[in-house]
C-alpha positions as CSV (number, residue, x, y, z in Angstrom):
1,X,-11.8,-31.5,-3.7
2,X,-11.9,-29.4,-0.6
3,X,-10.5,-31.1,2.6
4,X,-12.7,-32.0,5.8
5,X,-11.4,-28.6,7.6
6,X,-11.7,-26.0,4.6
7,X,-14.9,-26.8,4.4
8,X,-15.8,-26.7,8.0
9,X,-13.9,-23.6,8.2
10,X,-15.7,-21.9,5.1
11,X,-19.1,-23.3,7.3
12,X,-17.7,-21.3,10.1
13,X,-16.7,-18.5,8.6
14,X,-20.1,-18.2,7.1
15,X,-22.0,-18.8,10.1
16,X,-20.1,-16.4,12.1
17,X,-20.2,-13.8,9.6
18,X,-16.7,-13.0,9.4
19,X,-16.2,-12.3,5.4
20,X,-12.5,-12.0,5.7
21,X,-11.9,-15.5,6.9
22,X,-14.3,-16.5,4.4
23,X,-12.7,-15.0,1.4
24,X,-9.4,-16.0,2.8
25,X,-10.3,-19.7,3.1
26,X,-11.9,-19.5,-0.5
27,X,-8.8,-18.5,-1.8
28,X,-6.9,-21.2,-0.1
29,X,-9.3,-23.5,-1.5
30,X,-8.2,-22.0,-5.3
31,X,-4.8,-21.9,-4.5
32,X,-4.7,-25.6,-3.8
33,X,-6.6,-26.5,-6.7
34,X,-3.6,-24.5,-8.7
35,X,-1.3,-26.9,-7.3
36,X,-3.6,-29.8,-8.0
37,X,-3.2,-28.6,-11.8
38,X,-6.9,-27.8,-12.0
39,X,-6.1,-24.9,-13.5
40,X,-10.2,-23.5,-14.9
41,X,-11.7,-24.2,-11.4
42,X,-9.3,-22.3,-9.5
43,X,-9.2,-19.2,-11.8
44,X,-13.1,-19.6,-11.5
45,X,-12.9,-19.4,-7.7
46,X,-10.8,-16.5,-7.6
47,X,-13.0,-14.6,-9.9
48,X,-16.0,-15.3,-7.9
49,X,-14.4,-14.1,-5.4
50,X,-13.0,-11.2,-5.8
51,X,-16.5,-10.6,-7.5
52,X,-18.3,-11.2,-4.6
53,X,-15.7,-8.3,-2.6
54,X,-16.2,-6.0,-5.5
55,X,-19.9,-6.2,-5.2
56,X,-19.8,-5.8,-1.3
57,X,-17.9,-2.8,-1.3
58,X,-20.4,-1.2,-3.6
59,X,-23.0,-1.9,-1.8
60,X,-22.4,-2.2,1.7
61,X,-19.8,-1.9,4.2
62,X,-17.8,-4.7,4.5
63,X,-17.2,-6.5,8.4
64,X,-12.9,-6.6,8.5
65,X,-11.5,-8.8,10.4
66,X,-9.8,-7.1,12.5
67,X,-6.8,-8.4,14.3
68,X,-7.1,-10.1,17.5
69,X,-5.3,-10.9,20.7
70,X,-1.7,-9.8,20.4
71,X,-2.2,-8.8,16.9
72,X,-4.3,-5.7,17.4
73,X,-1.1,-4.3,18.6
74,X,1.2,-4.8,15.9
75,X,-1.9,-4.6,13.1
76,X,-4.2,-1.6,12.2
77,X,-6.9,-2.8,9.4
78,X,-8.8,-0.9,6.7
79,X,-10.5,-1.5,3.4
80,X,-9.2,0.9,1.3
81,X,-11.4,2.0,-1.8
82,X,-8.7,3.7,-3.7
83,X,-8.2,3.3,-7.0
84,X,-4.6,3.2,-9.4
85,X,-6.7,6.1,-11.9
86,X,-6.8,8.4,-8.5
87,X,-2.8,8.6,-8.7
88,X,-0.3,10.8,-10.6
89,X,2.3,9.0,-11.1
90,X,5.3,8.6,-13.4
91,X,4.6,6.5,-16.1
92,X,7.0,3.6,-15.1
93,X,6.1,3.4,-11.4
94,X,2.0,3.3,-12.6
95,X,3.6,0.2,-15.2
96,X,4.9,-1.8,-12.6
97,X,1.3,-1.4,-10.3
98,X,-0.5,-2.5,-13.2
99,X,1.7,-5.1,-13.5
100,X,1.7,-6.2,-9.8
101,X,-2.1,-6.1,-9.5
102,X,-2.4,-8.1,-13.3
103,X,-0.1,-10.6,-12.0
104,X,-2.5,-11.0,-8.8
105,X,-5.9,-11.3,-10.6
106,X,-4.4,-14.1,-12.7
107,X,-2.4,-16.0,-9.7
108,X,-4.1,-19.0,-10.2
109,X,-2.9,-19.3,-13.8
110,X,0.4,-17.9,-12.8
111,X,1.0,-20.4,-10.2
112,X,-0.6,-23.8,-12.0
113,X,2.4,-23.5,-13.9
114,X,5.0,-23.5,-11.2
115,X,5.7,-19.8,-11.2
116,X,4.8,-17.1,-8.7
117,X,3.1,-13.7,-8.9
118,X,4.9,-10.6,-7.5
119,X,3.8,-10.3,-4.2
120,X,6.8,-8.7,-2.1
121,X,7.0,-5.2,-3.3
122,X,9.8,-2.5,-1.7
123,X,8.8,0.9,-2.1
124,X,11.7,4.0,-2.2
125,X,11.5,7.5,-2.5
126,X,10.8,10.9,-0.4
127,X,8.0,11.3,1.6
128,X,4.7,12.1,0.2
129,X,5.4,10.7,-3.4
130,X,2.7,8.5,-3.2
131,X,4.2,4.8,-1.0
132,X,1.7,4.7,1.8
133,X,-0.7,5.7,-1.0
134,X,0.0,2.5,-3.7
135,X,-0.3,0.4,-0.6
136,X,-3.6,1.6,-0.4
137,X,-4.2,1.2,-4.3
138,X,-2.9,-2.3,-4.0
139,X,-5.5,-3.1,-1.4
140,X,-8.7,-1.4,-2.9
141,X,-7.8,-2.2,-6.4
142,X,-7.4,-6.3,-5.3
143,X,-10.7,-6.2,-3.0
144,X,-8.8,-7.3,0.0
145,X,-7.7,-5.4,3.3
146,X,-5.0,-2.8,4.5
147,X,-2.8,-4.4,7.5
148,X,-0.2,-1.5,8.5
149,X,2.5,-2.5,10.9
150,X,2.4,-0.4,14.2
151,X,6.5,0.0,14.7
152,X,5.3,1.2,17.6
153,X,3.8,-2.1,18.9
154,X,6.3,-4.0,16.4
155,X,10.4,-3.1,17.9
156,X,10.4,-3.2,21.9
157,X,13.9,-3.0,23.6
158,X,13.8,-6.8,25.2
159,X,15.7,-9.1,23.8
160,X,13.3,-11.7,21.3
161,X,10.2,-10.0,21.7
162,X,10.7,-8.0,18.3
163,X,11.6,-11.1,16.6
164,X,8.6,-12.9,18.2
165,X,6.3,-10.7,17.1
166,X,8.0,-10.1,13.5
167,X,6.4,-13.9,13.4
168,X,2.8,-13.6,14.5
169,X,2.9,-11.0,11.9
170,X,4.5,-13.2,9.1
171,X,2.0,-16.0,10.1
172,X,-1.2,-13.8,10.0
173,X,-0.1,-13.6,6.3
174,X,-1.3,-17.1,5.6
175,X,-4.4,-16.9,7.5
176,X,-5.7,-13.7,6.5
177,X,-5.0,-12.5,2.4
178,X,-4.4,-8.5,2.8
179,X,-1.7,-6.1,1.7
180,X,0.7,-6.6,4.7
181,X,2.4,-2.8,4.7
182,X,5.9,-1.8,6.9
183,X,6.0,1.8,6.4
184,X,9.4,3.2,7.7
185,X,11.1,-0.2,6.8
186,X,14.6,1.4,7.3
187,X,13.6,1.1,11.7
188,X,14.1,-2.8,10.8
189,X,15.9,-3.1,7.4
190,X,19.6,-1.2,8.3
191,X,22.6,-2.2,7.3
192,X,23.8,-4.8,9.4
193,X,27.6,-4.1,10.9
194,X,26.6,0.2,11.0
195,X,28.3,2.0,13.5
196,X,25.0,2.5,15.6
197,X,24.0,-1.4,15.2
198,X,22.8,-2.7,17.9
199,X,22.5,-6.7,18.3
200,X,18.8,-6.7,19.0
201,X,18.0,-5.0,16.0
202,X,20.1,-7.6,13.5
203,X,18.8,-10.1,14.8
204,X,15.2,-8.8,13.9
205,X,16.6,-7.8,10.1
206,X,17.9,-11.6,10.3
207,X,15.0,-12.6,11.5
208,X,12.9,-10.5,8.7
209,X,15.1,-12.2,5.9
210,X,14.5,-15.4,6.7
211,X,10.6,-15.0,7.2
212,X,10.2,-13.2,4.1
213,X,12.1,-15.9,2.0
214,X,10.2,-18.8,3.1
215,X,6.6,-17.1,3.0
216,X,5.1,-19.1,1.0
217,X,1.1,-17.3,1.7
218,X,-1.1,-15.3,-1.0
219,X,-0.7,-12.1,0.6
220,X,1.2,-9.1,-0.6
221,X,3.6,-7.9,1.6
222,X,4.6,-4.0,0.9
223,X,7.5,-2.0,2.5
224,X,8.5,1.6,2.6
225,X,11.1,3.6,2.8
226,X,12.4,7.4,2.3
227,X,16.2,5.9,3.3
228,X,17.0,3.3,0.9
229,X,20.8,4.1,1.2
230,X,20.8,2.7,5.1
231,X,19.3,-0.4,3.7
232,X,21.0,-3.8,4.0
233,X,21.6,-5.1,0.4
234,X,20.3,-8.5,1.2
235,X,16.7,-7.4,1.8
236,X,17.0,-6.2,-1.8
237,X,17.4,-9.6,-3.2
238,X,14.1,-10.6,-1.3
239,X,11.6,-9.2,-2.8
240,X,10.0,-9.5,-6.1
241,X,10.2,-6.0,-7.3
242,X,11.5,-2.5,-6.4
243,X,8.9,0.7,-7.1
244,X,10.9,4.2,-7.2
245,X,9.2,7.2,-6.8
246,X,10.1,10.8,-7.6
247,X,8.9,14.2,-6.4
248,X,6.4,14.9,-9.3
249,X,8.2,17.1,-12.4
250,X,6.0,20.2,-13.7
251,X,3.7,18.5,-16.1
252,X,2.4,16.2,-12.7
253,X,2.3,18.9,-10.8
254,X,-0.1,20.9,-13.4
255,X,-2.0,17.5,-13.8
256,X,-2.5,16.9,-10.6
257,X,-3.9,20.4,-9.4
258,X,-6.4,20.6,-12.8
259,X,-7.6,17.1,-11.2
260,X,-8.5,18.6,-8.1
261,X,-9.4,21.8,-8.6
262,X,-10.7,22.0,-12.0
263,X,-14.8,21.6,-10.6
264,X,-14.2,25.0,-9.0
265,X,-11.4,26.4,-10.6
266,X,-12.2,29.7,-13.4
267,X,-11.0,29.1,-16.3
268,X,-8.2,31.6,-16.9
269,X,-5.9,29.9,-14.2
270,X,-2.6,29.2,-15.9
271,X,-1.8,25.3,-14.0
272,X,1.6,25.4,-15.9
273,X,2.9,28.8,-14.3
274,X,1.7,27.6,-10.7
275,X,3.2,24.2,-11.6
276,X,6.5,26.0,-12.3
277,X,6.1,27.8,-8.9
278,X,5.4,24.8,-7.2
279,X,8.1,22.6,-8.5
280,X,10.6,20.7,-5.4
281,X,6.9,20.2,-3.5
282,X,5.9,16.1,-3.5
283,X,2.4,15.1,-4.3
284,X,1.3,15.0,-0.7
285,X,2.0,18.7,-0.4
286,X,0.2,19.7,-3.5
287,X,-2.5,18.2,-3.0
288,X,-2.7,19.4,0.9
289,X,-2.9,23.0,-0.7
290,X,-5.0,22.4,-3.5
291,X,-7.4,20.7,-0.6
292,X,-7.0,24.3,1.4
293,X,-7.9,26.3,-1.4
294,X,-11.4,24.6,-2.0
295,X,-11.7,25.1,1.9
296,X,-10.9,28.7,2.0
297,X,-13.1,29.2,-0.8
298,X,-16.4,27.4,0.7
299,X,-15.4,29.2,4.2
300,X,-15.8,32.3,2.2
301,X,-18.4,31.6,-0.1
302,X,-16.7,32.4,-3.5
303,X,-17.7,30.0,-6.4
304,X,-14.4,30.0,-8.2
305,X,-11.2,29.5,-7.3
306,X,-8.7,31.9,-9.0
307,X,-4.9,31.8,-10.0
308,X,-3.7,33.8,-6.5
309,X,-5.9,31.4,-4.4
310,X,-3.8,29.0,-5.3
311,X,-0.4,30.7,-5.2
312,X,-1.1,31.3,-1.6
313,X,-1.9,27.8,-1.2
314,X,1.1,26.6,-2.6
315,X,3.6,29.5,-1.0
316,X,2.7,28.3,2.7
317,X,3.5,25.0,1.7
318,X,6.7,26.0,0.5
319,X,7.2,27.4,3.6
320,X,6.0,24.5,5.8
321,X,8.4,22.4,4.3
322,X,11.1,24.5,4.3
323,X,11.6,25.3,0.6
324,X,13.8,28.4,0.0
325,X,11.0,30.9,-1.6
326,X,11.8,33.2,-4.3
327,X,9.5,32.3,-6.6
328,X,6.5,34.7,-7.5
């Protein structure tokens, strides 16, 4: 049975028409009848639940509730829609999101028999391979909302305050289920004892170890990083799983511009040869010129995008990110 204040609290909720706190307290609700070792009624709540978000965000936009108070400064909200099909990935990073988001939808199971579901993902690899991006997945694939982590708002230079904050944001995990992401996790995560430590900043990493070993919410809680060399080995040990990504190889790259550009695209375009050309780019940058090439061509009218459309596309690319061009 639900206790005196989850039910006034899902009364509340409801009355106030805040959804999120709703949804959240419903899940608490199925997570304590886990634990209770009614097993049927809590995977039933969760389902009706994360039916009930599914529906909402096909038919109407959904209120988030957004952070408040000292919170809207360390928290940005959204409610992504994006989906794990939408990604090219390599096979055994799309395995282990399918895995994560399984493991999720069937937490209730998972955890009326004493075990946990991965929830405390570290993501590594170069920029633009697709990170900030799974975090997204995570989120619209679950039904549940996108809380980025402002570093900005997050790492001040007084002594404490980082730390203090670190654990508003580690307690807003329990109150409100989301996808909790720390993009740019090497700012917190360095290697204790480096030769530009400063004590401040261990103490936040010591501070982040502890927190992230005793959360005990339902919330997923992602972090990124394009350095995972400077990374203290403890905060490896922490989480649940590790997610590598690569800059995408040639038959990605030909995959991924075909799914973009194929509406528009005439058919002799040879995605293979531009793949070659555009091999050492990551999947952010591809797609930023497949994305100008559809522009070009509705600025200039044309109906179909050809072979050297693309090829231009891709070359200032290159150039932007400073790839060495000799390819034709």
């Amino acid at each position: 049975m639900a206790s005196a204040d989850q039910l006034k609290a899902l009364l509340k909720s409801h009355a106030e028409g805040d959804d999120e706190r709703f949804f959240a307290v419903a899940m608490q609700l199925a997570a304590r009848e886990a634990r209770l070792g009614h097993g049927a009624l809590a995977e039933e709540l969760r389902s009706l639940v994360d039916t009930a978000k599914r529906r909402r965000g096909s038919d109407q936009a959904i209120p988030i509730g957004r952070p408040r108070g000292e919170l809207a400064n360390l928290l940005t909200a959204s409610w992504p829609k994006a989906r794990l099909s939408e990604m090219v990935l390599a096979q055994k990073a799309k395995d282990q999101i399918e895995r994560i988001v399984r493991e999720q939808r069937h937490a209730a199971r998972i955890l009326e028999h004493g075990l946990a579901p991965r929830r405390k993902l570290l993501l590594v690899g170069p920029p633009g391979t697709g990170k900030t991006m799974t975090a997204a997945v995570l989120a619209g694939e679950l039904g549940i909302p996108l809380f980025s982590v402002r570093l900005d708002g997050l790492i001040t230079k007084f002594m404490g305050e980082t730390a203090a904050k670190l654990r508003q944001i580690f307690e807003a995990t329990g109150h409100t289920r989301g996808v909790y992401f720390f993009d740019e996790f090497d700012a917190i995560g360095s290697q204790r004892g480096s030769s530009n430590d400063v004590g401040e900043i261990r103490r936040v990493l010591n501070s982040f170890l502890q927190m992230i070993e005793q959360d005990r919410s339902h919330s997923l809680i992602v972090a990124a990083t394009n350095h995972p060399e400077i990374l203290d080995h403890a905060l490896f040990r922490r989480f649940d799983d590790v997610l590598q990504y690569e800059l995408p190889v040639k038959e990605q790259i030909a995959s991924l511009l075909r799914s973009k550009l194929a509406r528009l695209a005439e058919k002799r375009i040879q995605w293979n040869r531009l793949a070659e050309m555009a091999q050492g780019l990551s999947f952010a940058e591809i797609t930023r010129a497949a994305d100008e090439a559809v522009k070009d061509a509705l600025i200039h009218e044309r109906e179909r995008i050809v072979e050297s459309d693309v090829r231009h596309m891709l070359r200032e690319r290159m150039e932007v990110a400073g790839h060495i061009g000799s390819k034709k």
